[in-house]
C-alpha positions as CSV (number, residue, x, y, z in Angstrom):
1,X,0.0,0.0,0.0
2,X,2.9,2.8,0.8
3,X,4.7,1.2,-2.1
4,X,1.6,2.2,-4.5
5,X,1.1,5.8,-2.8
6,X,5.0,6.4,-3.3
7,X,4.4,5.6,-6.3
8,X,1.0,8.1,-7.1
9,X,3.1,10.7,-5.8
10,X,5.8,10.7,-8.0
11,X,3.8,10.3,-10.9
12,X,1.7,12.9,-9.9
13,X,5.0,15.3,-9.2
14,X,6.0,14.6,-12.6
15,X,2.8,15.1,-14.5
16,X,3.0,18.8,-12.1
17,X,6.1,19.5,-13.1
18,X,6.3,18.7,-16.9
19,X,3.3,21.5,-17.5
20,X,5.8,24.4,-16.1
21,X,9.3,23.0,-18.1
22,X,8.6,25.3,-20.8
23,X,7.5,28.5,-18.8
24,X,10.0,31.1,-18.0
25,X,8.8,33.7,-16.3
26,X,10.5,37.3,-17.3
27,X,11.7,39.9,-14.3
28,X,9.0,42.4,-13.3
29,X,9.4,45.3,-11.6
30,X,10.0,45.6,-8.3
31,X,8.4,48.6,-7.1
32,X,6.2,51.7,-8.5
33,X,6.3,54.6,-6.7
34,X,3.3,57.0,-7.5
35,X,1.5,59.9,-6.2
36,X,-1.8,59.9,-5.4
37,X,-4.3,60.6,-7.6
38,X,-2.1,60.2,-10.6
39,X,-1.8,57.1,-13.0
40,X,0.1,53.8,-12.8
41,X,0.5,50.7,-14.5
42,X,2.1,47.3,-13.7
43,X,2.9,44.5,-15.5
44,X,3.9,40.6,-15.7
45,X,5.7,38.7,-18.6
46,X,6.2,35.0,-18.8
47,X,7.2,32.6,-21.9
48,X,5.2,29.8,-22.2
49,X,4.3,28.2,-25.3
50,X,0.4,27.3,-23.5
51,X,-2.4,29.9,-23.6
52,X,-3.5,30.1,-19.4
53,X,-5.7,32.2,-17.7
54,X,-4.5,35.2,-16.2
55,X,-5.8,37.3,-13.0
56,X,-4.4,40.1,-10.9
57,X,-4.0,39.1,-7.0
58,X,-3.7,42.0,-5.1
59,X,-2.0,41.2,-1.5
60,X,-2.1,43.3,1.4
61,X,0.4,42.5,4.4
62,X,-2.5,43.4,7.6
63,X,-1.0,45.0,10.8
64,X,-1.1,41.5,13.0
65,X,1.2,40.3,10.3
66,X,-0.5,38.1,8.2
67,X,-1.0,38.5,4.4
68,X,-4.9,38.9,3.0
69,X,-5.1,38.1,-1.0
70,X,-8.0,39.7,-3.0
71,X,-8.8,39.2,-6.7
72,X,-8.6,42.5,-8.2
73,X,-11.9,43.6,-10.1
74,X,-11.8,45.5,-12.8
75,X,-13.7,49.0,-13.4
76,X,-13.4,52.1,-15.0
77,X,-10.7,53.4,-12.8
78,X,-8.5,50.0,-13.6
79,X,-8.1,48.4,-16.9
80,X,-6.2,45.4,-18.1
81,X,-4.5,44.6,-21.9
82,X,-2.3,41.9,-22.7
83,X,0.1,41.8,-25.5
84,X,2.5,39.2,-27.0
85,X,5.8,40.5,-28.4
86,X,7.4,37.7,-30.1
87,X,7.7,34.6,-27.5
88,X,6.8,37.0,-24.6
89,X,3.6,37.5,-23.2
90,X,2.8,40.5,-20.9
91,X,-0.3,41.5,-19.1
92,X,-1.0,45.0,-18.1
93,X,-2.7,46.6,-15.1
94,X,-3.4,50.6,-15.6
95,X,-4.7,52.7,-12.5
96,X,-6.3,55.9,-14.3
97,X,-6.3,57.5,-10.9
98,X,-4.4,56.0,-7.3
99,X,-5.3,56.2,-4.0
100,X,-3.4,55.3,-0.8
101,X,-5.5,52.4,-0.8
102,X,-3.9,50.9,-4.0
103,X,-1.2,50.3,-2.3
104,X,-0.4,46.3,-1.9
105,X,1.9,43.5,-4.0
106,X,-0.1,42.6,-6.9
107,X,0.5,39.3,-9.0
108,X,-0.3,37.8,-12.0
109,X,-1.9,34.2,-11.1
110,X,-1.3,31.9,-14.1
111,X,-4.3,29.4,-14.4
112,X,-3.7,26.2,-16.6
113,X,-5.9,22.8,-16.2
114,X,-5.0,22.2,-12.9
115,X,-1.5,24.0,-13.0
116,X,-1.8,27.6,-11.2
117,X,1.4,29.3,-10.8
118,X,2.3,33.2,-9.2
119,X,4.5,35.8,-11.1
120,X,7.1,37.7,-9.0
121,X,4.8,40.8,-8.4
122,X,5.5,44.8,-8.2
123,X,4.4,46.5,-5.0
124,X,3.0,49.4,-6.0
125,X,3.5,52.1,-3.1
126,X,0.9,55.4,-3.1
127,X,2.2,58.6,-1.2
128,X,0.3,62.0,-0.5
129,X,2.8,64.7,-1.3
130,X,3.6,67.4,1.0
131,X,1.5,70.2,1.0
132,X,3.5,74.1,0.3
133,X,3.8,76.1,3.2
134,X,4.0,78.6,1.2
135,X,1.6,78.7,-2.1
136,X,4.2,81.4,-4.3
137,X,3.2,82.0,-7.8
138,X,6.0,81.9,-10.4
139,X,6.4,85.3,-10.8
140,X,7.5,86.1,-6.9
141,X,9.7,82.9,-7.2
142,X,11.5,84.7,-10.1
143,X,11.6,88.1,-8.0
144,X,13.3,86.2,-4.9
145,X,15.9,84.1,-6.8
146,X,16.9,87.6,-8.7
147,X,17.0,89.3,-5.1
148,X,19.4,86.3,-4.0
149,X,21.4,86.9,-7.5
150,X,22.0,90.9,-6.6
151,X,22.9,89.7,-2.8
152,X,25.6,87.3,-4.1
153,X,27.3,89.5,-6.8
154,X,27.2,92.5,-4.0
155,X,29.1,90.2,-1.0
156,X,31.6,89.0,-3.9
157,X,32.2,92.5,-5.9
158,X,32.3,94.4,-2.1
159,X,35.0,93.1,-0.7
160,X,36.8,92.8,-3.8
161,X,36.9,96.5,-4.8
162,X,37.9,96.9,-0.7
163,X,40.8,95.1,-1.6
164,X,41.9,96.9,-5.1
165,X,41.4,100.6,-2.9
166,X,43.5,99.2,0.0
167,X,46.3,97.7,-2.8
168,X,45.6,101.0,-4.6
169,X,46.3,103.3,-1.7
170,X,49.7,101.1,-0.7
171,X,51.0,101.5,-4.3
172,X,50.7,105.7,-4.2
173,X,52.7,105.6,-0.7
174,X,55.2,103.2,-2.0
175,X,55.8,105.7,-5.1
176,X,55.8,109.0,-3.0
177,X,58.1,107.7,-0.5
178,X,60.3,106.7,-3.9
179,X,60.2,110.0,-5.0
180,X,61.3,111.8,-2.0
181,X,64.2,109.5,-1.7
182,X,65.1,110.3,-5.6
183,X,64.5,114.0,-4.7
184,X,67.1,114.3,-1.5
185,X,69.3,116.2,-2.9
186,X,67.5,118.6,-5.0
187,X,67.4,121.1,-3.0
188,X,71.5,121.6,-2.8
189,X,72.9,124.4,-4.7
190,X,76.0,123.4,-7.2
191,X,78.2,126.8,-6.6
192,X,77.5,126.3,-3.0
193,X,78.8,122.6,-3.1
194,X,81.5,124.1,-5.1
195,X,83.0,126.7,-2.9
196,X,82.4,124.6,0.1
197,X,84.7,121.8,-1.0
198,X,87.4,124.7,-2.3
199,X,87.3,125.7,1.6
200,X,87.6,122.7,3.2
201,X,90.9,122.0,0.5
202,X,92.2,125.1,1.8
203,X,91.8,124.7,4.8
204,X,93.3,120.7,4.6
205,X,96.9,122.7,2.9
206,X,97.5,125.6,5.2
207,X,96.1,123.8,8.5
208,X,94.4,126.2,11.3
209,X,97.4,127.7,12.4
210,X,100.7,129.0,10.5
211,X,104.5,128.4,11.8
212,X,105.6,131.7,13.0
213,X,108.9,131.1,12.9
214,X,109.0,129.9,9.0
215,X,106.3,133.1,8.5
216,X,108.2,136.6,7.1
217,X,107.5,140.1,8.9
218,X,105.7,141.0,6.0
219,X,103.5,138.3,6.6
220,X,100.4,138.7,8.5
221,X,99.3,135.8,10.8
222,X,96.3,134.1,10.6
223,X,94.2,134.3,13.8
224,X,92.6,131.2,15.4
C-alpha cells in the first residue's frame, strides 16, 4: 500500500512538473512609486508556449502580520490589456487615478488545467505629497531668486573693490616715498657745493694755524 502511494506521488510530481518545463517567467518590476491621484500601471511577462488564464492578485500585508489576497476587479478606474511580443507575453494593469488604498503586491496568477502558478509581483507604493507652506506664484519665485542673484554678486564685488582701494592706496605711498628719496638732494645748490669743497681744500693745505717762525714780517698771521 505505501509502495503504491509512493508511487501516485511521484507520478503525480511529474505530470505537475512537466506542465511548467517550458515557462519562463520574465523579471518584473519591483516597485512603483506613484502619487496619489495620478496614473500607474504594472505588468507581468512570462514565456510559455500554453495559452493560461491570467488574473491580478492584489496582496495586502494586515497589521497582525498576516497576508490577505484579494482578486482584483476591474472598473473604470482599472483596466487590463495583454500583448504578446514575439515569445513574450505580458499582461497589463493601468490605475487611471491612485489612492493610498492601492497600495499592496499585486500578482499575476497563471491558471492552466489544474496548473496555477504566481508571477514575481511589483508592489505598487501610493504617497500623498507634502502640502507648500508657502503657495508662491511663479512670478514672486522669479523676483526672490533675482534678489538672492543681486545679494551674491554684491558680498563677492564688495569686498573685492575693498581690496583693489587698499592695494591702490599702498602703491601711491610706495611711489611717493620713492620720489622723496630720488629727490634728497634737489634742493643743494652746485656753486655752494663748489666753494664749500674749495674751503675745506684750503683749509686741509694751510692747516688752522701757520709756523711763525717759517712766517716773514711781511707776513700777516692768521688768527685762530
Amino acid at each position: 500500500m505505501a509502495f503504491t502511494l509512493v508511487i501516485f506521488l511521484c507520478f503525480w510530481a511529474a505530470v505537475a512538473n512537466a506542465g511548467f518545463d517550458d515557462l519562463n517567467l520574465e523579471a518584473d518590476k519591483p516597485l512603483v512609486r506613484v502619487a496619489d491621484t495620478h496614473e500607474a500601471d504594472i505588468r507581468c511577462c512570462y514565456r510559455w508556449d500554453k495559452k493560461p488564464q491570467v488574473t491580478w492578485i492584489k496582496n495586502i500585508h494586515t497589521t497582525n502580520g498576516t497576508t490577505m489576497s484579494s482578486l482584483v476587479n476591474l472598473s473604470s478606474n482599472l483596466k487590463n490589456k495583454s500583448e504578446v511580443i514575439g515569445e513574450v507575453t505580458c499582461h497589463w494593469l493601468f490605475f487611471m487615478m491612485v489612492h493610498p488604498n492601492d497600495t499592496g503586491l499585486y500578482q499575476c496568477k497563471l491558471n492552466y488545467n489544474s496548473l496555477h502558478i504566481f508571477t514575481h509581483g511589483t508592489f505598487l507604493q501610493v504617497y500623498i505629497p507634502l502640502q507648500k507652506t508657502l503657495n508662491l506664484s511663479e512670478s514672486v519665485k522669479n523676483r526672490i531668486i533675482t534678489a538672492e542673484a543681486v545679494l551674491l554678486l554684491m558680498c563677492v564685488l564688495l569686498p573685492g573693490t575693498m581690496l583693489l582701494c587698499k592695494s591702490k592706496r599702498l602703491n601711491e605711498l610706495e611711489k611717493k616715498k620713492g620720489r622723496e628719496e630720488e629727490n634728497i638732494y634737489e634742493g643743494l645748490n652746485l656753486d655752494d657745493c663748489n666753494s664749500a669743497y674749495h674751503q675745506i681744500q684750503r683749509t686741509n693745505q694751510q692747516g688752522p694755524y701757520q709756523d711763525v717762525a717759517n712766517c716773514g714780517e711781511d707776513i700777516q698771521l692768521e688768527k685762530p
